[in-house]
PyMOL CGO cylinders between C-alpha atoms (Angstrom):
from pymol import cmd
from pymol.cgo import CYLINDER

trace = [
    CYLINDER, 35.46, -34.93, 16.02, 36.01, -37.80, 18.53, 0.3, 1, 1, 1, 1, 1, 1,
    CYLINDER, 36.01, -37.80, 18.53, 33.47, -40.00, 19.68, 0.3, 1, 1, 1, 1, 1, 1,
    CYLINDER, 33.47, -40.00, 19.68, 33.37, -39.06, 23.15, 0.3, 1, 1, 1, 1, 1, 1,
    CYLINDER, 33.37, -39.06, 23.15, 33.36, -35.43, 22.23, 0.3, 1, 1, 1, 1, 1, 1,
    CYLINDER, 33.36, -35.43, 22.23, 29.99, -36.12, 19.84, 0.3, 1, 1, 1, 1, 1, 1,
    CYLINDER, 29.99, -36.12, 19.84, 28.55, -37.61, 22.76, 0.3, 1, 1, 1, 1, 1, 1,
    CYLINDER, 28.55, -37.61, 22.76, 29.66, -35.38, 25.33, 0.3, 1, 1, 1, 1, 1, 1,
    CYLINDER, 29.66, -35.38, 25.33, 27.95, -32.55, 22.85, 0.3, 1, 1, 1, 1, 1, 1,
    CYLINDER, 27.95, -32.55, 22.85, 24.43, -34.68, 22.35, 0.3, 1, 1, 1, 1, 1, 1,
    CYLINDER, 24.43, -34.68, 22.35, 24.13, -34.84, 25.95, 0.3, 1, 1, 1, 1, 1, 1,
    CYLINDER, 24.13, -34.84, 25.95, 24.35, -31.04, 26.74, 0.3, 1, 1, 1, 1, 1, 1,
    CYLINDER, 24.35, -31.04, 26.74, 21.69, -31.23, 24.27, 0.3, 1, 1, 1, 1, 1, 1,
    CYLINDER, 21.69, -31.23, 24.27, 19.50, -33.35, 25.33, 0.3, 1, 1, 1, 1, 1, 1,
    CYLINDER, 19.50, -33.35, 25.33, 19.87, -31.90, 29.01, 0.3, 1, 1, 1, 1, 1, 1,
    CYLINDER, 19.87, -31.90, 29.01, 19.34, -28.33, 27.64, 0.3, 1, 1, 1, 1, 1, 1,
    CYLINDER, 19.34, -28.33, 27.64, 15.33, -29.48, 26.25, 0.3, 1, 1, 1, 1, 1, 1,
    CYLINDER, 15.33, -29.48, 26.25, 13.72, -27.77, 29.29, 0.3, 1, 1, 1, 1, 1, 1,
    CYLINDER, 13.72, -27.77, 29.29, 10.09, -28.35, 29.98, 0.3, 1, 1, 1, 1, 1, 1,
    CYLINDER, 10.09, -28.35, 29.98, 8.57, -25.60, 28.85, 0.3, 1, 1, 1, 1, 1, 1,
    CYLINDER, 8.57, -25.60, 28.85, 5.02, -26.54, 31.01, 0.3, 1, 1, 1, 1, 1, 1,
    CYLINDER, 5.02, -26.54, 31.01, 6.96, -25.93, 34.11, 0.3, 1, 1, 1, 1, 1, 1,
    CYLINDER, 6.96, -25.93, 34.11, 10.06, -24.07, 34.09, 0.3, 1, 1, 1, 1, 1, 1,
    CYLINDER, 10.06, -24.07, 34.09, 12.31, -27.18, 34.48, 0.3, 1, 1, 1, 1, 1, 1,
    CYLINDER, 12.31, -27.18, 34.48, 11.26, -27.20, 38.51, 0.3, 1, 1, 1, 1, 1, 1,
    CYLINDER, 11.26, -27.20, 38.51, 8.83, -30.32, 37.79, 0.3, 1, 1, 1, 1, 1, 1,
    CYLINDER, 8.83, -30.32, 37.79, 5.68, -28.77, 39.91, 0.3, 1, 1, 1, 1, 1, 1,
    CYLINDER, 5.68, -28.77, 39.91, 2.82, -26.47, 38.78, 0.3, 1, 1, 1, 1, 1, 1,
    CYLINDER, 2.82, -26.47, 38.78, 1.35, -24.17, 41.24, 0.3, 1, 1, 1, 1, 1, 1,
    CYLINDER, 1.35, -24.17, 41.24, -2.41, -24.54, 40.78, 0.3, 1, 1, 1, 1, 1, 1,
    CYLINDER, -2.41, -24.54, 40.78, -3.19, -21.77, 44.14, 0.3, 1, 1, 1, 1, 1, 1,
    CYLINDER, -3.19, -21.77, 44.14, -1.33, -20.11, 46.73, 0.3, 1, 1, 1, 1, 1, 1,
    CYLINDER, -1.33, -20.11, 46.73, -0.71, -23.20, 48.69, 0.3, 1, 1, 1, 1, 1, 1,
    CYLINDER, -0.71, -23.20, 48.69, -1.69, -25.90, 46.07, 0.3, 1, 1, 1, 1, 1, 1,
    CYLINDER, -1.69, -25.90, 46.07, 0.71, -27.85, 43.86, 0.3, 1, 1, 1, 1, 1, 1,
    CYLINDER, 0.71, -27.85, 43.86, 0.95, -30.69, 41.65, 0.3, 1, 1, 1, 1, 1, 1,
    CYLINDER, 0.95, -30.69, 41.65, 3.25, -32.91, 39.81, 0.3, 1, 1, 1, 1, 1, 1,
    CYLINDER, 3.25, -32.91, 39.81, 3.94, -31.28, 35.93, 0.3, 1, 1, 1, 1, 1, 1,
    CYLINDER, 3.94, -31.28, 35.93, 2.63, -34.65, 34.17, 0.3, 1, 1, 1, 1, 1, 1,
    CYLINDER, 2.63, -34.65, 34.17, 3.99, -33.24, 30.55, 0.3, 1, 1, 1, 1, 1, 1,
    CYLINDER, 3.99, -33.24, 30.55, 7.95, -34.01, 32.27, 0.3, 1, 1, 1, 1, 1, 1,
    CYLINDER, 7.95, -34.01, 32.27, 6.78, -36.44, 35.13, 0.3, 1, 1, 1, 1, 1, 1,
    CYLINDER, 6.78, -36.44, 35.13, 8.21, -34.02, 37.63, 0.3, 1, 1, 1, 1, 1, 1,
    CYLINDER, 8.21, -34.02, 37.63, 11.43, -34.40, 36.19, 0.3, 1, 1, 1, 1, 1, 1,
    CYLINDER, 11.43, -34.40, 36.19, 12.08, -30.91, 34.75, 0.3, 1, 1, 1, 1, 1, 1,
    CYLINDER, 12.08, -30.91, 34.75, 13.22, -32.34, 31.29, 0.3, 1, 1, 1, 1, 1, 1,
    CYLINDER, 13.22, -32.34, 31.29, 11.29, -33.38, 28.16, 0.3, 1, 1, 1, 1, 1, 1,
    CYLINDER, 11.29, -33.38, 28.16, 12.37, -35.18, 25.48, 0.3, 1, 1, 1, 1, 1, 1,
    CYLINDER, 12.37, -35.18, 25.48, 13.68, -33.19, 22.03, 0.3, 1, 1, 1, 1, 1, 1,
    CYLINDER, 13.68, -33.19, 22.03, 11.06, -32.85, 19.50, 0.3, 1, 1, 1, 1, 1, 1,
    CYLINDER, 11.06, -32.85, 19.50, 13.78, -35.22, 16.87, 0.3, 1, 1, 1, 1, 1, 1,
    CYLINDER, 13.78, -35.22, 16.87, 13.23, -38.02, 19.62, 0.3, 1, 1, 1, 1, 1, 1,
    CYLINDER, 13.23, -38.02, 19.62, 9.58, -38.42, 20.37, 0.3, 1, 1, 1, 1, 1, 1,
    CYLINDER, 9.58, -38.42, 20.37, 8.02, -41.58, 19.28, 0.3, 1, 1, 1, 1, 1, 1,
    CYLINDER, 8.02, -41.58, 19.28, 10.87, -42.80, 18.36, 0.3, 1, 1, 1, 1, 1, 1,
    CYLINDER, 10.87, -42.80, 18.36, 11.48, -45.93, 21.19, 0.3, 1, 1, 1, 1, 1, 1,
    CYLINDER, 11.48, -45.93, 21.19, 14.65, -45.88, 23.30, 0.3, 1, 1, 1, 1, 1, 1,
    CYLINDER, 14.65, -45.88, 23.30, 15.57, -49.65, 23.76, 0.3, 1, 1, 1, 1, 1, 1,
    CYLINDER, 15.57, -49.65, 23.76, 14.76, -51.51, 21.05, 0.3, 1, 1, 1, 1, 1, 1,
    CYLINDER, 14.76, -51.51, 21.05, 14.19, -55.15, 22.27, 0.3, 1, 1, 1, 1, 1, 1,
    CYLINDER, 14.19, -55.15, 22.27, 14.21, -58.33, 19.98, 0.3, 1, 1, 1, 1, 1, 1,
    CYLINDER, 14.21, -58.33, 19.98, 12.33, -61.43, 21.49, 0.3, 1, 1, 1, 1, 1, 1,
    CYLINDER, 12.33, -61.43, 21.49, 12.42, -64.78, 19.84, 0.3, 1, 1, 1, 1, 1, 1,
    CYLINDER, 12.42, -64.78, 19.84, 10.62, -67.73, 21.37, 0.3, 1, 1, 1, 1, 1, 1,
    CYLINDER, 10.62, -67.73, 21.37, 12.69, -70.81, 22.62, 0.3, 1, 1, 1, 1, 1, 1,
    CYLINDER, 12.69, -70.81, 22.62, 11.56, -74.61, 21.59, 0.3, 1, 1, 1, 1, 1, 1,
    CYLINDER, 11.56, -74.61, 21.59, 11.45, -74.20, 25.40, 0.3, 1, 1, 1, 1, 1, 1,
    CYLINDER, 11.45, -74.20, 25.40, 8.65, -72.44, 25.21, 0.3, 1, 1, 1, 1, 1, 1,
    CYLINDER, 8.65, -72.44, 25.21, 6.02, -74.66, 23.76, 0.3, 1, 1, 1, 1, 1, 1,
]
cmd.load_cgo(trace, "trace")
């Protein structure tokens, strides 16, 4: 298995993790004419695997400079 074939496959994954609030449409009806924002995807239709939550996505390392003092 290539590299770009591993990743290729991990996306379709992590685009297949549906939200299962709202369908994947990112709004909830709340009346006939009444809707809101799905706040469990922020709208965006997509949530994050179970295997990935909590876990952070950038991991930044700081130092401080002798500049800094």
């Amino acid at each position: 298995m290539t590299l770009s074939y591993a990743l290729l496959q991990r996306t379709n994954q992590l685009r297949a993790c549906r939200c299962p609030q709202c369908g994947g449409s990112g709004m909830l009806r709340l009346a006939d004419q009444r809707y809101r924002t799905c706040l469990d995807c922020l709208g965006q239709g997509r949530v994050m695997p179970a295997e990935l939550r909590g876990q952070p996505a950038v991991v930044i390392s700081v130092s401080a400079s002798s500049a800094a003092r």
